[in-house]
N, CA, C and O atoms as CSV, one atom per row, in Angstrom:
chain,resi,resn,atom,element,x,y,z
A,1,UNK,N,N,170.765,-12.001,-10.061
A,1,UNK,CA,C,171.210,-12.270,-11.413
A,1,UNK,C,C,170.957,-13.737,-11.768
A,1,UNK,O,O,170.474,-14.031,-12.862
A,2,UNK,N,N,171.321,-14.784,-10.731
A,2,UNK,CA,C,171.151,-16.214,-11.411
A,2,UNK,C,C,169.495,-16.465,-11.310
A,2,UNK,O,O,168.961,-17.256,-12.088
A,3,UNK,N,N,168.693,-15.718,-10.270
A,3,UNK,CA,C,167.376,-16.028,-10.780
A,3,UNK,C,C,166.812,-15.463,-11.941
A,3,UNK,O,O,165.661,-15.894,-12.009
A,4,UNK,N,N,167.034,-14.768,-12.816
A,4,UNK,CA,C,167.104,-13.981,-14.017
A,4,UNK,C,C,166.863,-14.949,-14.599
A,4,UNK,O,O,165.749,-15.386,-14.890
A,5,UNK,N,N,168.238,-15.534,-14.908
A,5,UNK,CA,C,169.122,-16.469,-16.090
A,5,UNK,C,C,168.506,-17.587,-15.504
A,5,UNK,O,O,168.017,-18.472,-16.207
A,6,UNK,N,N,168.492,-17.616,-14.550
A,6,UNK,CA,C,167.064,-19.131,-14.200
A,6,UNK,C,C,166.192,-19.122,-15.084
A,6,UNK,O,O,166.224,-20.029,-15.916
A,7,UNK,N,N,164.920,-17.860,-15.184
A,7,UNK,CA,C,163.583,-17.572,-15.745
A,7,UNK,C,C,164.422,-18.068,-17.090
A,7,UNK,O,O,164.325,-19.158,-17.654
A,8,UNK,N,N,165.271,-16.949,-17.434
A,8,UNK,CA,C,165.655,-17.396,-19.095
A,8,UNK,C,C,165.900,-18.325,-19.422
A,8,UNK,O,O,165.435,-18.758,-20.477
A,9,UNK,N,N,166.776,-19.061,-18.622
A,9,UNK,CA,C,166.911,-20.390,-19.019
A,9,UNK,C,C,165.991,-21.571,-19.423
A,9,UNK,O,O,166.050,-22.359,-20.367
A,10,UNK,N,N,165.030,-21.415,-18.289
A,10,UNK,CA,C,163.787,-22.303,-17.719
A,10,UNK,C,C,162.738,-21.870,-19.352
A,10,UNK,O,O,162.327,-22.641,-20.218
A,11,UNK,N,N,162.606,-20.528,-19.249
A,11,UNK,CA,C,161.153,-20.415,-19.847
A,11,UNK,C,C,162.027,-19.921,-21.538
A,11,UNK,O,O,162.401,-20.765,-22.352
A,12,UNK,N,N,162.153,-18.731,-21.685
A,12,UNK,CA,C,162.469,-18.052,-22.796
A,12,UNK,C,C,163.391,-18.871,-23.855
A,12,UNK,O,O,163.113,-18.807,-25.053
A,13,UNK,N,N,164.231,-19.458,-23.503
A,13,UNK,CA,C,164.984,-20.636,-24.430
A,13,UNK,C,C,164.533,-21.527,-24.776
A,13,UNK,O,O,164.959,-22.030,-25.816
A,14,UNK,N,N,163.076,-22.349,-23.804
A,14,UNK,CA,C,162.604,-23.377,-24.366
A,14,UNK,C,C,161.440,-22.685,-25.329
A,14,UNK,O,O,160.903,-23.448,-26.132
A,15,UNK,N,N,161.021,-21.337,-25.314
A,15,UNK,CA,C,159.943,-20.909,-26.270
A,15,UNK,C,C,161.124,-20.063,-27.621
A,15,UNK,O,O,160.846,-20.170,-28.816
A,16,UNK,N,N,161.836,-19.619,-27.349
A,16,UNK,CA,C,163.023,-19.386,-28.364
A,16,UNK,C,C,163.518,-20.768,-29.345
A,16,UNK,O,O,163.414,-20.639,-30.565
A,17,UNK,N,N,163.908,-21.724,-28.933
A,17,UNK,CA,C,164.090,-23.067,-29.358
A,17,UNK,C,C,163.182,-23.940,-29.951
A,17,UNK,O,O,163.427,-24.277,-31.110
A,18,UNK,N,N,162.070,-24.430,-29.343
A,18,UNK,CA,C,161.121,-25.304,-29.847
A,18,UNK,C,C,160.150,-24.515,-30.574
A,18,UNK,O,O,159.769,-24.789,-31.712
A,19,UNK,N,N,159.787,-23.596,-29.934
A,19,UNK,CA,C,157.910,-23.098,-30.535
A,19,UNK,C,C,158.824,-22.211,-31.414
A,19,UNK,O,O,158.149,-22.296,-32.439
A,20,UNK,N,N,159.900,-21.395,-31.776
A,20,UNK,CA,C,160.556,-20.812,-32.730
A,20,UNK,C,C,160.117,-19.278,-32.907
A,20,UNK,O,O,159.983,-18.629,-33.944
A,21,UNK,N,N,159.879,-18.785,-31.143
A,21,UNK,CA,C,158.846,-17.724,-30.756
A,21,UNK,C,C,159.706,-16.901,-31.467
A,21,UNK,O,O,159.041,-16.462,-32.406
A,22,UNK,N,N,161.447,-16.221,-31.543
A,22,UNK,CA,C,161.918,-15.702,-32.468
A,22,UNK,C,C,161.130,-15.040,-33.379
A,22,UNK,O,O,160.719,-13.880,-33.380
A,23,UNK,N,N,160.952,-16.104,-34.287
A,23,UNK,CA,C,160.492,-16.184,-35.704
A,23,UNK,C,C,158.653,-15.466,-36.051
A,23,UNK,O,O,158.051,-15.228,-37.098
A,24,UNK,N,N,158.329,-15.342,-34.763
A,24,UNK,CA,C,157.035,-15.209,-35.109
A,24,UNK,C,C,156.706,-13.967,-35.574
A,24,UNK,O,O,157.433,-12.988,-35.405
A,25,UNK,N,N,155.398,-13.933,-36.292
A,25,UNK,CA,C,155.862,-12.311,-37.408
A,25,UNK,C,C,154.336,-12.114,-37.085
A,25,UNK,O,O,153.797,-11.648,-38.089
A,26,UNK,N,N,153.466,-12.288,-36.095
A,26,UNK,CA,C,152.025,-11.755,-35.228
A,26,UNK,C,C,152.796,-10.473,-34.666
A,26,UNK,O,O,153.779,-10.424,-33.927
A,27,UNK,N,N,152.036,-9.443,-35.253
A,27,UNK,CA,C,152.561,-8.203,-34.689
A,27,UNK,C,C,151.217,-7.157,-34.621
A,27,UNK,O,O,151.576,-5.995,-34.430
A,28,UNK,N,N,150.071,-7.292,-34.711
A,28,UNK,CA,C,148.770,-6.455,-34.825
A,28,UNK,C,C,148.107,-6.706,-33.878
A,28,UNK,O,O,148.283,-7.824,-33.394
A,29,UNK,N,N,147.165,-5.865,-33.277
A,29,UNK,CA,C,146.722,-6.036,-31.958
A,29,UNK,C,C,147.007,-6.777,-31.371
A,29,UNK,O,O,148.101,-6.616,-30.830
A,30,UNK,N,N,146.510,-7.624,-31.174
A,30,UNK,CA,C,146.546,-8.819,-29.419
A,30,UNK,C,C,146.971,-10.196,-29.711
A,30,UNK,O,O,147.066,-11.171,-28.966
A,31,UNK,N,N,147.265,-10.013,-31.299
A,31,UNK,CA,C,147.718,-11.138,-31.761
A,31,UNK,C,C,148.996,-12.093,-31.067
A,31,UNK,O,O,149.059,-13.315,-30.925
A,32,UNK,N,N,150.005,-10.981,-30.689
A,32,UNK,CA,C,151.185,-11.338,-30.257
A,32,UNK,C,C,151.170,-12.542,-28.761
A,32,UNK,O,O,151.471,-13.716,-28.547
A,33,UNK,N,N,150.623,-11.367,-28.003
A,33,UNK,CA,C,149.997,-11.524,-26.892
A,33,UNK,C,C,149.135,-12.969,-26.019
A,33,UNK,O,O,149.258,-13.586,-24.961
A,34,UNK,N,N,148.001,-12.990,-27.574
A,34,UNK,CA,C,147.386,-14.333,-27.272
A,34,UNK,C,C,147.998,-15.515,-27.321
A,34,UNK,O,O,147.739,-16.525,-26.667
A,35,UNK,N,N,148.984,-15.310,-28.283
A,35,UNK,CA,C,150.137,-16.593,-28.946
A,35,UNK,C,C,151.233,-16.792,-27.691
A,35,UNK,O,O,151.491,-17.788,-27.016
A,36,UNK,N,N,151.718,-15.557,-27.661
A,36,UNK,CA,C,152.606,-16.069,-26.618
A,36,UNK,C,C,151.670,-16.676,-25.203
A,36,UNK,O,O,152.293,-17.674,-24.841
A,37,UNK,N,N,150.529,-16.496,-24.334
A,37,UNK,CA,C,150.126,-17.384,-23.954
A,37,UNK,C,C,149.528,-18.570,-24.094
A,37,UNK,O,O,149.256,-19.328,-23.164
A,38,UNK,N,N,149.254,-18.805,-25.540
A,38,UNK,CA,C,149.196,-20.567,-25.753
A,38,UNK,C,C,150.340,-21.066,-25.533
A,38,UNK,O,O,150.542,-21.949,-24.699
A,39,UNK,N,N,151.405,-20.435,-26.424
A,39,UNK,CA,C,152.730,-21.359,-26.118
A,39,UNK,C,C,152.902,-21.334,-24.823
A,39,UNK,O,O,153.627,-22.312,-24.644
A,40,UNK,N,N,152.659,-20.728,-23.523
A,40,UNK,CA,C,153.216,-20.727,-22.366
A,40,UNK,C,C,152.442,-21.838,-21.609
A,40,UNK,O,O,152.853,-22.651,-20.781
A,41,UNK,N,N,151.301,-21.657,-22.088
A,41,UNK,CA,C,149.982,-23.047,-21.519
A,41,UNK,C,C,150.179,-24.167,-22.117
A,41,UNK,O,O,149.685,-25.180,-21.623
A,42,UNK,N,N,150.959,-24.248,-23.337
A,42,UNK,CA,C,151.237,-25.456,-24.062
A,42,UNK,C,C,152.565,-26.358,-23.741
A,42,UNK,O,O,152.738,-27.568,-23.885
A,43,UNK,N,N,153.716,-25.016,-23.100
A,43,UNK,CA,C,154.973,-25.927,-22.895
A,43,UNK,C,C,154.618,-26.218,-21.074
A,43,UNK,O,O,155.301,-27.052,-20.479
A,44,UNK,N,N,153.628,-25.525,-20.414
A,44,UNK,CA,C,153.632,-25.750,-19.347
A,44,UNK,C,C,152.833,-27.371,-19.415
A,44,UNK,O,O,153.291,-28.355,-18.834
A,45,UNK,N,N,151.756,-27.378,-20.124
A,45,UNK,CA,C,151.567,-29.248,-20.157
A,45,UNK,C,C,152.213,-30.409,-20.955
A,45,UNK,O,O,151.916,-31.595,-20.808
A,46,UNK,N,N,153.049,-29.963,-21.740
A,46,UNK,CA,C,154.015,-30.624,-21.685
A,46,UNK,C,C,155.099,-30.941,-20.766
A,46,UNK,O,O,155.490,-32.099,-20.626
A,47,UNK,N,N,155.790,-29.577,-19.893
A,47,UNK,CA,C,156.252,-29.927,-19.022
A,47,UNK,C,C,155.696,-31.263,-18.096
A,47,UNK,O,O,156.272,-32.327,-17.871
A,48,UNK,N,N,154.183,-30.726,-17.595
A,48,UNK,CA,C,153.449,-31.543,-16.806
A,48,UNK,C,C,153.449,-32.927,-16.676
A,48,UNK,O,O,153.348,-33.620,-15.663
A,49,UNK,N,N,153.631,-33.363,-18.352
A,49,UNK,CA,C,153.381,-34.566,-18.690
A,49,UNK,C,C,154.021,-35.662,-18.657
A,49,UNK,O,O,154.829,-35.938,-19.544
A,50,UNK,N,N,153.733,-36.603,-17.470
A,50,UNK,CA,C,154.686,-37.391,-17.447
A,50,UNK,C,C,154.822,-38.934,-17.932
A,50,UNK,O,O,155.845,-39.610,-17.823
A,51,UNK,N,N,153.738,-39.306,-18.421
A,51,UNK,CA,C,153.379,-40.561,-19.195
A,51,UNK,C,C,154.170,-40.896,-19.897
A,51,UNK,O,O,154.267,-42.123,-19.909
A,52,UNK,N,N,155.380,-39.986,-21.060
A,52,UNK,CA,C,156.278,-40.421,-21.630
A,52,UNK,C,C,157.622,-39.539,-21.497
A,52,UNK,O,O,157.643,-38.357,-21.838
A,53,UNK,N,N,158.597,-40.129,-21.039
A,53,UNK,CA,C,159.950,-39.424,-20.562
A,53,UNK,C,C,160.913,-39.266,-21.923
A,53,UNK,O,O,161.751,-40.025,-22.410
A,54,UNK,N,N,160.443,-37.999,-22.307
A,54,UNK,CA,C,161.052,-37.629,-23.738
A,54,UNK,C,C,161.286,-35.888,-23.632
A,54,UNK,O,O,160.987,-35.212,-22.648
A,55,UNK,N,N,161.788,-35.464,-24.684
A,55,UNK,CA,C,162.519,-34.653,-24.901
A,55,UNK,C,C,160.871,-33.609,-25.314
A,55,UNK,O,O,159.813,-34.143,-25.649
A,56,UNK,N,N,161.070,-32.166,-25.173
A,56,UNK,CA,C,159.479,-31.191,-25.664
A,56,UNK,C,C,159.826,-31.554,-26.906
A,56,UNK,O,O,158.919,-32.140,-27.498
A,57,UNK,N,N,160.875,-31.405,-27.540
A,57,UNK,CA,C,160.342,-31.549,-28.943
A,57,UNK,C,C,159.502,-33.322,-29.389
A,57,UNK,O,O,158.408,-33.441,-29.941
A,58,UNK,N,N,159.995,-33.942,-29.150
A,58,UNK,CA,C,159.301,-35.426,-29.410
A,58,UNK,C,C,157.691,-35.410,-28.608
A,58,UNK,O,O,156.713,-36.047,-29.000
A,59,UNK,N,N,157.749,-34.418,-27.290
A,59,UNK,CA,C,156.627,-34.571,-27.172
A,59,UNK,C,C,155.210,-33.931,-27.761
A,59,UNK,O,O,154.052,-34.341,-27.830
A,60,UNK,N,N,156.077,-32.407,-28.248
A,60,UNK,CA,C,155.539,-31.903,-29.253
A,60,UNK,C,C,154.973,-32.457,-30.901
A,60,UNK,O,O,153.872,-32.359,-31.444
A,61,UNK,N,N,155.986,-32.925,-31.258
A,61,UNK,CA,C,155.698,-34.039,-32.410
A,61,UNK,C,C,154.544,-35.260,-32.205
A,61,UNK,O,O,153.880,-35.627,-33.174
A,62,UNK,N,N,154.342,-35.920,-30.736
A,62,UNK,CA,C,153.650,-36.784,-30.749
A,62,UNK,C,C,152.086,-36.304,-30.424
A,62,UNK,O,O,151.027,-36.895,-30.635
A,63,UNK,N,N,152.353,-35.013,-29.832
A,63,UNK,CA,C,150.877,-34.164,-30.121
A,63,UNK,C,C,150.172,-33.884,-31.362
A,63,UNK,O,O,148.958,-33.791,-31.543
A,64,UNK,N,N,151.111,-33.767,-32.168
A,64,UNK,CA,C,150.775,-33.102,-33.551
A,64,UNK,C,C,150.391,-34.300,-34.216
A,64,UNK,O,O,149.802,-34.088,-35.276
A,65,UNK,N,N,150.564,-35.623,-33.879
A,65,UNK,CA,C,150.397,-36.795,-34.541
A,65,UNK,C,C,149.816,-37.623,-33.641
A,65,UNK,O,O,149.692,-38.627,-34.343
A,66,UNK,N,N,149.492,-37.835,-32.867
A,66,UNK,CA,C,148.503,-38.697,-31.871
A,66,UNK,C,C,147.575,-38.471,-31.117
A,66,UNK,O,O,147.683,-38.178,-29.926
A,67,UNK,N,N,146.383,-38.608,-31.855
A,67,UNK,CA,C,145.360,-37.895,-31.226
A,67,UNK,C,C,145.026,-38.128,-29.294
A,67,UNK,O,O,144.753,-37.338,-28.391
A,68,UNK,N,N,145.252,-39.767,-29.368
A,68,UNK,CA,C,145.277,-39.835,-27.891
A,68,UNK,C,C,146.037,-39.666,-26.849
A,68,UNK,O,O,145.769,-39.782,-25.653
A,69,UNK,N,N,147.424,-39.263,-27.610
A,69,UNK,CA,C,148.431,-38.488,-26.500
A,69,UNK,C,C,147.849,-36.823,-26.741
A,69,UNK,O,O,147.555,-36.465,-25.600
A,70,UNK,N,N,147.661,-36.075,-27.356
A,70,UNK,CA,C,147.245,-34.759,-27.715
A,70,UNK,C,C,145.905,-34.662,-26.287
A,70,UNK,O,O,145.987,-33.836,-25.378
A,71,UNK,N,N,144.865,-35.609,-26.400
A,71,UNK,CA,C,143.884,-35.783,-25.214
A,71,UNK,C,C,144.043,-36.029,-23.833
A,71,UNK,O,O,143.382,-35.604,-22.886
A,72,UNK,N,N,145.535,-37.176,-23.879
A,72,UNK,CA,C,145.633,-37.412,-22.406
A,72,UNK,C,C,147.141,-35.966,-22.115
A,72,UNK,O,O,147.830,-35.834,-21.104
A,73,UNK,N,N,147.178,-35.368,-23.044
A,73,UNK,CA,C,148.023,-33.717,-23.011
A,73,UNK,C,C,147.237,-32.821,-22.399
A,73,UNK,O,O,147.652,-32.303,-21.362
A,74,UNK,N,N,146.168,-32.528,-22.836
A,74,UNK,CA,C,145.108,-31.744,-22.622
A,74,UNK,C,C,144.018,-32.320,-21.551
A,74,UNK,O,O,143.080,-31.551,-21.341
A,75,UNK,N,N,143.999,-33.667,-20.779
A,75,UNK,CA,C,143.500,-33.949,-19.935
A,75,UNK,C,C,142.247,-34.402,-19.835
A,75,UNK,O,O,141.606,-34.700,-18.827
A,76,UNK,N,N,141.813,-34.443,-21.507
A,76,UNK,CA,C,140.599,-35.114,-21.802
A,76,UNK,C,C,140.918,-36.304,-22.327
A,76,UNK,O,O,140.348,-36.529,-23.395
A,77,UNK,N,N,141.705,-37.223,-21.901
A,77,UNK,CA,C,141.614,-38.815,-22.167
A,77,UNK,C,C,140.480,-39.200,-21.258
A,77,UNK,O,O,140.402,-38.636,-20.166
A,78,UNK,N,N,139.338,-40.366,-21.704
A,78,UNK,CA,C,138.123,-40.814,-21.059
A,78,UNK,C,C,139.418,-42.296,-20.135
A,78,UNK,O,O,140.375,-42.859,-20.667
A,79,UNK,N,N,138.970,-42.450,-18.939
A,79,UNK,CA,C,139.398,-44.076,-18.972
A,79,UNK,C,C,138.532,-45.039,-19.176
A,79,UNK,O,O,137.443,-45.064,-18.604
A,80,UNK,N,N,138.986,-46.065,-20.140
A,80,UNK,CA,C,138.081,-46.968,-20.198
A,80,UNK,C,C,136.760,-47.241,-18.939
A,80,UNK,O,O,136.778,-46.837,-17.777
A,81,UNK,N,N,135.969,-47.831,-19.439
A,81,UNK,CA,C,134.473,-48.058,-19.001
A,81,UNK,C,C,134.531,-49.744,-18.774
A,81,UNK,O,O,134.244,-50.366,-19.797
A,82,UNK,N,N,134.854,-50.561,-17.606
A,82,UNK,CA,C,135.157,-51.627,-17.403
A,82,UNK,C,C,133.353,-51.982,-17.111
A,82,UNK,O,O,132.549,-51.240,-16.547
A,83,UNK,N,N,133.030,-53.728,-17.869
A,83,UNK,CA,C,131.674,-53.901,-18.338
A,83,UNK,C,C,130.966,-54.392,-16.822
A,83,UNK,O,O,129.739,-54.484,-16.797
A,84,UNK,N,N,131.668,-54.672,-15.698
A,84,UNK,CA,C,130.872,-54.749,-14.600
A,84,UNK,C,C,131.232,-56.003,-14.112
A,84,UNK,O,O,131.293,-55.980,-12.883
A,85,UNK,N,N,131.581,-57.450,-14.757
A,85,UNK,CA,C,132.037,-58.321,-14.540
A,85,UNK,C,C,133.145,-58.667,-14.060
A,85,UNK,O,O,133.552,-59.822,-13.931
A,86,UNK,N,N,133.640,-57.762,-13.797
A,86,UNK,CA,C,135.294,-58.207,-13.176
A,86,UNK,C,C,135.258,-57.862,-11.717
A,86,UNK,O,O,134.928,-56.815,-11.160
A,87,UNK,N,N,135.707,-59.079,-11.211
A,87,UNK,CA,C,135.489,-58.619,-9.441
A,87,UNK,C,C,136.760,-58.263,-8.971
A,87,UNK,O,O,137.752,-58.763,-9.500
A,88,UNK,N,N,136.909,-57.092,-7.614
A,88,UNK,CA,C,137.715,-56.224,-7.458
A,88,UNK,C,C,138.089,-56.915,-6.005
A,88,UNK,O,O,137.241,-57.085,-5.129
A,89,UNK,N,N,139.429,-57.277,-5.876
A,89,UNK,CA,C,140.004,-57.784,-4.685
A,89,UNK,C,C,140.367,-56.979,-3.622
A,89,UNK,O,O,140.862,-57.477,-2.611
């Protein structure tokens, strides 16, 4: 029973709460389906993400508005290209 209410706790409340999975009105073929695994791939790299120690929703918000946190979210941030001149101790 408490590993149950674990899963629920862990997964289904944070996609009930933030992504507002509730609410979602995708109900025709595979529509449902595909959505609920973005959101599951989406709160899982947020989880992941540890560059800024904030709450999913703020980190959600700073996706939706910062392109270079949205990249280093998704794991395509480049690191800078250092010009060759700097010597390494």
């Amino acid at each position: 029973v408490r590993s149950h209410w674990e899963v629920e706790n862990r997964l289904h409340w944070c996609l009930d709460v933030q992504f507002g999975d509730d609410y979602a009105r995708a109900r025709t073929g595979h529509v449902a389906h595909n959505l609920a695994l973005v959101r599951h791939i989406a709160l899982n790299l947020i989880r992941l993400n540890t560059s800024v120690k904030t709450s999913i929703k703020t980190k959600r918000l700073l996706a939706a508005t910062s392109d270079e946190f949205r990249a280093a979210l998704l794991g395509l941030a480049v690191e800078p290209e250092t010009d060759g001149d700097e010597e390494e101790d």
